[in-house]
C-alpha positions as CSV (number, residue, x, y, z in Angstrom):
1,X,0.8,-13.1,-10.1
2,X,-1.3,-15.4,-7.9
3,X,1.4,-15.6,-5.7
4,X,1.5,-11.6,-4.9
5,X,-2.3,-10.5,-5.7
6,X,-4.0,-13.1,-3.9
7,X,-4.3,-14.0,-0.4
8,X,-2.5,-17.4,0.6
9,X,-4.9,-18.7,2.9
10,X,-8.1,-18.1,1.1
11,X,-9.9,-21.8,1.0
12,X,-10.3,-22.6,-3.1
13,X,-13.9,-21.7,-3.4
14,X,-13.0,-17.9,-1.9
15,X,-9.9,-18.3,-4.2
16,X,-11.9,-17.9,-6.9
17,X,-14.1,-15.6,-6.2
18,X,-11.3,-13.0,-4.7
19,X,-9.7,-13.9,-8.8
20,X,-12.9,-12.5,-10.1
21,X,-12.1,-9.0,-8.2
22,X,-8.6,-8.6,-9.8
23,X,-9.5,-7.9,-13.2
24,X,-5.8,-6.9,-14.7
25,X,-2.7,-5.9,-13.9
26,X,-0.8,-2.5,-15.0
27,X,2.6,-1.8,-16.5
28,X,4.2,1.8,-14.3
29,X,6.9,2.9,-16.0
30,X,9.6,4.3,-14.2
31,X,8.8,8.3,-13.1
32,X,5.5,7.2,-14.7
33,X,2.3,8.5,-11.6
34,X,0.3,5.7,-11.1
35,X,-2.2,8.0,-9.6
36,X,-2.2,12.1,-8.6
37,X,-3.3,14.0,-6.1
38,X,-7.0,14.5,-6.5
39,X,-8.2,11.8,-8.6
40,X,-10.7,10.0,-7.7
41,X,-10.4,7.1,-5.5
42,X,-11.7,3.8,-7.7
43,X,-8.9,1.3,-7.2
44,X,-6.3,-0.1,-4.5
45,X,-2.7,-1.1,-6.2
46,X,-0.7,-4.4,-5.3
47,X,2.8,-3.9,-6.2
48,X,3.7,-6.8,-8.1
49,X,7.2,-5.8,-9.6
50,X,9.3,-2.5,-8.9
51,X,8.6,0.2,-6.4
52,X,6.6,3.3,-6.3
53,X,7.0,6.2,-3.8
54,X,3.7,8.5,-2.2
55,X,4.9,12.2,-1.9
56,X,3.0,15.5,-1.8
57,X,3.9,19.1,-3.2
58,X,4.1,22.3,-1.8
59,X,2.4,25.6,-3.1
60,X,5.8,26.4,-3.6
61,X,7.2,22.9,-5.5
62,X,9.0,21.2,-3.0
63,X,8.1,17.5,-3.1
64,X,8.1,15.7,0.5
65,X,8.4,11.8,0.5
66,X,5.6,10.7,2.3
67,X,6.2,6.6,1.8
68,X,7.7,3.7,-0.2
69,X,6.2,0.6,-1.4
70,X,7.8,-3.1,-2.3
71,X,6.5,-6.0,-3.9
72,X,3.5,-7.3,-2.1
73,X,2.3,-3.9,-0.6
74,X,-0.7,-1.6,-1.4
75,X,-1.2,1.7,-2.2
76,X,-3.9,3.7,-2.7
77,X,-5.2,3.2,1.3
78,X,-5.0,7.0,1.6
79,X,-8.6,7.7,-0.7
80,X,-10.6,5.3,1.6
81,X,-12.1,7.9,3.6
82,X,-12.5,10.8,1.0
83,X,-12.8,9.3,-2.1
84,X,-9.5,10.8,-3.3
85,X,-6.1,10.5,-3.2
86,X,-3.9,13.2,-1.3
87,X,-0.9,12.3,-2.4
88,X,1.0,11.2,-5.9
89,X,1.9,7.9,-6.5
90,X,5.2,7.9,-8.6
91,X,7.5,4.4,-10.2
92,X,10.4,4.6,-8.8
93,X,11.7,2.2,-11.8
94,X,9.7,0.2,-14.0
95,X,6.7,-1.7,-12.5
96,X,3.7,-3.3,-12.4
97,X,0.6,-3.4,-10.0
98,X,-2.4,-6.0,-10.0
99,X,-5.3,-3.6,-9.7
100,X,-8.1,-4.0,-7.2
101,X,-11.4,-2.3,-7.9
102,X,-12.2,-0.8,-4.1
103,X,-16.2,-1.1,-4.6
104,X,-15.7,-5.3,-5.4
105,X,-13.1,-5.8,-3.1
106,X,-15.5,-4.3,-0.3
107,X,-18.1,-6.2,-1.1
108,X,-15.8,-9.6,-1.1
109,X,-15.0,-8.6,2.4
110,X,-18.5,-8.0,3.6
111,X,-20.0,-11.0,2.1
112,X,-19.1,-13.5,5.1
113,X,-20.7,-10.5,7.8
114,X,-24.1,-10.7,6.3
């Protein structure tokens, strides 16, 4: 997991304190939502195994594709900037994610701009 969910070339000390952020990882299975349109945005998702695809509905049901993700990519970008997601997250087979709380990950990143 270390391999996937952690940067590579984070010195030791910052190693271990970016650790502390990823709490767990999360078993998707496949045509499983790993998050809806809508729900709150708490969390960004580091595909670990399998592959998820972003897509939005229509008033009238037709599903558009709006992205794919692989091992080693992140979803959940889109609820940044309003707190919630616009789009539905869906396994495209049986996967897992190492999942990032947003609020400690932001304040990892600020902690070397104070």
């Amino acid at each position: 997991m270390k391999n996937i969910c952690l940067p590579k070339k984070l010195a030791s000390e910052e190693l271990k304190a970016f650790g502390f952020i990823i709490p767990h990882s999360k078993k998707v299975f496949k045509g499983d939502k790993l998050f809806r349109k809508a729900d709150s945005f708490k969390y960004l998702y580091c595909v670990r195994i399998g592959s998820f695809k972003t897509s939005v509905t229509s008033p009238e049901g037709t599903e558009q594709v709006t992205g794919f993700y692989m091992p080693g990519e992140v979803l959940g970008l889109c609820g940044v900037s309003s707190n919630s997601h616009y789009c539905d997250a869906t396994a495209i087979e049986d996967a897992e994610v190492c999942v990032i709380p947003y609020k400690k990950f932001e304040e990892f990143c600020n902690k070397d701009s104070q």
